[in-house]
C-alpha positions, -999 to 999 in steps of 0.1 A, spaced: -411 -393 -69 -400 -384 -32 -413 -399 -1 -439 -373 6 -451 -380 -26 -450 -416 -22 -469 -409 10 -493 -391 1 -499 -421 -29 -507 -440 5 -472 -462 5 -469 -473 39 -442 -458 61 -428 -491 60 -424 -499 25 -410 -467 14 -376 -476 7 -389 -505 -20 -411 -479 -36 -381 -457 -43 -360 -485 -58 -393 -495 -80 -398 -458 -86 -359 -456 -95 -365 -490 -117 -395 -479 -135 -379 -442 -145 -358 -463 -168 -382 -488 -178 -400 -483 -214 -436 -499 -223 -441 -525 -258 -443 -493 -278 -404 -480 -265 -422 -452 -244 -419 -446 -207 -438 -458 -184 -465 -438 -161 -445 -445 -132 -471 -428 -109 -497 -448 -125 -472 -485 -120 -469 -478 -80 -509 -467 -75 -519 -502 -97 -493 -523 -73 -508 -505 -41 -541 -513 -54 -536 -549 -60 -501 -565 -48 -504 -598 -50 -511 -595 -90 -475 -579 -90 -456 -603 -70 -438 -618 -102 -431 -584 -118 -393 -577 -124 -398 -542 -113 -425 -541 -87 -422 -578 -71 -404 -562 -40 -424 -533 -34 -458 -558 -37 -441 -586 -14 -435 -556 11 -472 -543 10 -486 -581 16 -460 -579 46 -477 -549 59 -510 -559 56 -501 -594 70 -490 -580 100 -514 -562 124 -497 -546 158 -520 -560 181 -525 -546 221 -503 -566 243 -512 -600 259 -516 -601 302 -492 -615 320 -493 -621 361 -465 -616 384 -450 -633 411 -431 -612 436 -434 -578 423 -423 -555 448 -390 -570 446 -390 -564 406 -373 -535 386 -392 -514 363 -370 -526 339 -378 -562 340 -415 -552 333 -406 -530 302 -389 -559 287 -420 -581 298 -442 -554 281 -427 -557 249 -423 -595 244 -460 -599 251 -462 -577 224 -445 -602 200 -480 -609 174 -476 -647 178 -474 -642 224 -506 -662 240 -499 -662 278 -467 -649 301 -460 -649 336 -431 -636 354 -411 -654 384 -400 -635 420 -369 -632 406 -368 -614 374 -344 -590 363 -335 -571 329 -321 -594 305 -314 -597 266 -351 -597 249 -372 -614 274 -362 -607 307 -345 -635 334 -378 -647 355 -402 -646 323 -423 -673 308 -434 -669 275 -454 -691 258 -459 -684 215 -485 -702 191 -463 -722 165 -431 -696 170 -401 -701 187 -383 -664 198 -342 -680 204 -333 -650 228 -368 -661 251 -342 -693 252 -313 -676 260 -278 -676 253 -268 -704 272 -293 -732 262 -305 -755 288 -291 -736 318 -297 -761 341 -291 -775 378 -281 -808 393 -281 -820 421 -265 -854 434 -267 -868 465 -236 -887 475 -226 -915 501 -204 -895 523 -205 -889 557 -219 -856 564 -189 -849 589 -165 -855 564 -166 -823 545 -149 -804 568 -128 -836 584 -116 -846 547 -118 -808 535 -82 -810 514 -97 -840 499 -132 -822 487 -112 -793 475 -97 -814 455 -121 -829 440 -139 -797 429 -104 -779 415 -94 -812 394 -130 -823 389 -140 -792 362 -128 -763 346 -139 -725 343 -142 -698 327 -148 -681 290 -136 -705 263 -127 -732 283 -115 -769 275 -113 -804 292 -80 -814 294 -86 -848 275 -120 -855 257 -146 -873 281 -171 -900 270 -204 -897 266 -233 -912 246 -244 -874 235 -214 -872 210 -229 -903 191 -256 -881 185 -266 -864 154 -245 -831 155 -253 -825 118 -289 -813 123 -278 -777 117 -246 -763 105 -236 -747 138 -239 -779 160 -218 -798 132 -193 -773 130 -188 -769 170 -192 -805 174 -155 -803 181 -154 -778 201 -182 -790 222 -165 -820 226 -134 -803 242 -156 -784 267 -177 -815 277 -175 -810 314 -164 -775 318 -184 -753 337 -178 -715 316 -180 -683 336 -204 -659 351 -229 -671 378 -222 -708 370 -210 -729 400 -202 -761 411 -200 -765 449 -206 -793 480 -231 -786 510 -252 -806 529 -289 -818 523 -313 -815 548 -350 -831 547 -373 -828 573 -396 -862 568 -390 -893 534 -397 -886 500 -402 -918 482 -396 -906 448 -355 -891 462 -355 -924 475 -338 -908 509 -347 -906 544 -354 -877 570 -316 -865 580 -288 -842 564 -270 -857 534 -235 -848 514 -248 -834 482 -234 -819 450 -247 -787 431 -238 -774 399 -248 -746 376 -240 -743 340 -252 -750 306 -243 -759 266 -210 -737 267 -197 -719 236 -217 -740 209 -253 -734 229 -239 -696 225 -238 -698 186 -264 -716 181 -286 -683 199 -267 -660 181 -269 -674 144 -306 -686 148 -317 -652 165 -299 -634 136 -319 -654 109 -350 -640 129 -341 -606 128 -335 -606 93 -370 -619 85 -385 -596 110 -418 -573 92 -404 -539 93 -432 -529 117 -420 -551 143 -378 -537 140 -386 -524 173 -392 -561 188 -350 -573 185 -336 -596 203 -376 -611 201 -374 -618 163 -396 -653 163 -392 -681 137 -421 -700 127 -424 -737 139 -434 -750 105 -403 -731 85 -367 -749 78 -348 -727 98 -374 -727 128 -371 -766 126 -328 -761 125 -330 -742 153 -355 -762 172 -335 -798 167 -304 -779 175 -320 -767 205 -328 -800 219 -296 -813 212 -281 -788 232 -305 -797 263 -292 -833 258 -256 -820 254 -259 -797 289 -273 -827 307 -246 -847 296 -217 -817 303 -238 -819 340 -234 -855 342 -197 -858 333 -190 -831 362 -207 -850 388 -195 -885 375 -155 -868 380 -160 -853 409 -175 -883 427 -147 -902 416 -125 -884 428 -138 -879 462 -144 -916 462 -176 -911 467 -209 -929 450 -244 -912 441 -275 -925 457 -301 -903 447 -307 -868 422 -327 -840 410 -322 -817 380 -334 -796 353 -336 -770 326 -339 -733 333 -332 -720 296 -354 -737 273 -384 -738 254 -413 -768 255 -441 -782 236 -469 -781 261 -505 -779 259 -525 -750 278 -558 -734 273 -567 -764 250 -537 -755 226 -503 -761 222 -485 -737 227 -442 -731 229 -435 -725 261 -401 -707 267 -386 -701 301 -359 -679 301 -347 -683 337 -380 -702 351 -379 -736 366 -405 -762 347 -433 -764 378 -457 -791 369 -478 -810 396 -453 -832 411 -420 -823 393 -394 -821 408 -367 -791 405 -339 -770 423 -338 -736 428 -305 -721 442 -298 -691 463 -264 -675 466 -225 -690 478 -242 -678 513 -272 -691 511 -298 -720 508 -309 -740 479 -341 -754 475 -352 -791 464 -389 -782 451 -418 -799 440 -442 -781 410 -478 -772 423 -488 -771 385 -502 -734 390 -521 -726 356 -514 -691 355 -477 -691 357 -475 -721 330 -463 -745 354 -434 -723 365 -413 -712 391 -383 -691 396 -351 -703 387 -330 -690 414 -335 -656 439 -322 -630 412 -299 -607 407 -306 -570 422 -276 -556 415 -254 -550 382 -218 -569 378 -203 -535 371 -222 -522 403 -212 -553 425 -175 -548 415 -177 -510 425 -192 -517 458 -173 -556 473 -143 -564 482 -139 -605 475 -111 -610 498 -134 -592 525 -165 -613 519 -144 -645 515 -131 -642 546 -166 -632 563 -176 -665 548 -148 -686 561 -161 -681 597 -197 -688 587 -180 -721 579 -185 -714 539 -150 -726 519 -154 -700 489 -123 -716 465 -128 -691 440 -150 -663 425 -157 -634 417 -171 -601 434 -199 -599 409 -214 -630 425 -214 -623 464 -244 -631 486 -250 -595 485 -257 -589 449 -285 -611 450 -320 -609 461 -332 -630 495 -340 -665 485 -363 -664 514 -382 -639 508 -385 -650 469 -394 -691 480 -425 -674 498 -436 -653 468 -437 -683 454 -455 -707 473 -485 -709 454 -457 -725 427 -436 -751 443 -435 -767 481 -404 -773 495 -388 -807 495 -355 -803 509 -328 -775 517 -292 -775 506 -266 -748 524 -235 -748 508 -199 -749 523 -172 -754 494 -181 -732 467 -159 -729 434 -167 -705 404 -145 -685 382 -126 -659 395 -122 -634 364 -157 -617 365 -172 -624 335 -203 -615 325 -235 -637 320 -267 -637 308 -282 -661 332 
């Protein structure tokens, strides 16, 4: 039998290619009485009735396909709201599109400053009824930011420069594959690495990059705090402030842990849904969605701590003590209730926005960053962008900057860029302005941070978020 044939038995477009090897399987087969079987006959009774064929030798595939099939229905795609959308490619959308196509998607939103992605894109919420989707994550689990506010005089950064430059060069490391250059303490390596395979094979390797920084948009720089009136809960006066800002995440083990868990999805993925990718989903309730979900977590802890360490080195080198902090998760996925369910709530690239929380959201080397308090706004899950968002490609960026020429514009604004690259100027990004009042239904503003020694890598690689 071909596949017209099977077709035309009614075999699902989907299931053809287990029909064939049945079909193959049952052209050699032979019944009790040594004759051949009605192989015609075989496929209609295991179309008719799969699950009674589930343990067959010959058919058990083909049936487990059909219950697939059936089990999965392409349903129309969920509503999602956005934030900011003249300032938001078509692209972004598409990907949006499609993720709140995923069967198990129950609400979306999408920040000010969303741009294309891998699977969901940057700026999206997604929240999934007992699923977690690892590329909704992200590569770089628990992308986060941190904020420290230090005991410095505020004159002192550019009176004492040498000595802040200092502290940021010797303080952490970057770029692709990087490594401390003598293991630093932290409670987090007491932890159980072994709750998946990955995490206790890069447990190692983690340990090496334990306050690094990696590559891409990631930064660590000094700048000055500025509120306008107290905020009890910072613990700090109305005045300008010496702060500390950093940008990275769970390194080269957060990476693998993406890659290997996403993987498992894809394989699992109902042929109907191919199309969906890097949004393969693995149930909450299966082994490998619980791996991926503990190894998740530990990664959050682990990029806290990697945050920690940096800030903890560079204060003591700058001799410097912190009074006061802010921080949080950008990459990550929750257990929260909304509607009356819970629900897993994955912002790839959205800052958690709850009533009160508190959170940063950064703009560029050139421009401010943004102490915020959530608003708790229903429909974008308590969410807020996680920074202003890319509106230009690296490749495009590279093409059209010269860094020399914008590190030296810089320099006179009174902006100390010690290295980058020219995929992350303040021109390749969209205006954190413009995106804080697209937003302002999200978040209030708490305080503003302007940067003026900025370090990053230099070699212009690429990342994700």
């Amino acid at each position: 039998m071909n596949t017209r044939q099977l077709a035309k038995l009614g075999v699902p477009e989907h299931c053809v290619k287990e029909a064939i090897a049945a079909v193959q399987r049952l052209a050699k087969a032979t019944d009790a009485d040594g004759k051949r079987v009605n192989v015609k006959l075989r496929i209609q009774e295991a179309l008719d009735d799969p699950q009674a064929h589930l343990a067959d030798d010959i058919l058990g595939e083909f049936a487990q396909s059909l219950i697939a099939d059936q089990s999965f229905v392409r349903a129309e795609p969920i509503a999602y709201r956005t934030w900011g959308a003249e300032g938001i490619e078509p692209g972004s959308h598409v990907q949006m599109e499609q993720a709140c196509g995923v069967p198990v998607a129950r609400m979306a939103a999408l920040m000010p400053d969303a741009h294309v992605g891998y699977g969901l894109p940057i700026g999206g919420v997604l929240a999934c009824e007992n699923a977690v989707i690892p590329y909704a994550v992200g590569v770089d689990i628990a992308c986060r930011m941190k904020l420290s506010v230090l005991d410095m005089p505020p004159e002192t950064i550019e009176a004492r420069f040498d000595l802040y430059r200092a502290a940021l060069t010797n303080g952490t490391f970057f770029g692709v594959g990087v490594q401390q250059q003598r293991l630093q303490n932290h409670a987090v390596m007491d932890q159980d690495w072994t709750v998946s395979r990955i995490t206790r094979e890069n447990k190692d390797k983690a340990w090496k990059q334990l306050g690094t920084s990696g590559s891409g948009n990631h930064f660590v720089e000094f700048g000055m705090l500025t509120l306008s009136q107290r905020d009890d809960e910072l613990g700090l006066d109305a005045g300008e402030y010496v702060a500390l800002l950093s940008h990275s995440g769970s390194r080269g083990t957060g990476a693998a842990v993406c890659s290997t868990y996403s993987a498992i999805a894809r394989a699992r993925l109902p042929k109907k849904y191919e199309d969906l990718g890097r949004l393969a989903w693995l149930e909450m309730d299966s082994e490998a969605g619980q791996e991926y979900w503990a190894a998740m977590n530990l990664m959050g802890d682990y990029a806290a701590a990697n945050h920690d360490v940096i800030h903890r080195t560079v204060a003591k080198l700058l001799g410097a003590k912190i009074v006061s902090g802010v921080e949080n998760h950008h990459n990550f996925a929750w257990k929260e209730i909304h509607g009356g369910r819970e629900l897993i709530v994955h912002r790839k690239g959205a800052t958690p926005a709850a009533a009160g929380q508190l959170g940063v959201i950064p703009g560029s080397m050139a421009d401010p960053a943004f102490v915020v308090r959530g608003l708790g706004q229903p429909e974008s899950l308590n969410s807020a962008s996680h920074g202003a968002g890319r509106r230009m490609s690296r490749t495009a960026a590279r093409d059209k900057y010269n860094f020399k020429a914008v590190k030296n514009d810089l320099e006179k604004k009174g902006i100390r860029v010690l290295s980058a690259g020219a995929d992350e100027v303040p021109g390749v990004y969209k205006n954190i302005e413009d995106v804080m009042r697209q937003q302002a239904d999200l978040v209030t503003i708490v305080a503003r941070f302007d940067p003026k020694i900025v370090k990053m890598c230099d070699d212009g690689s690429k990342a994700e978020d």
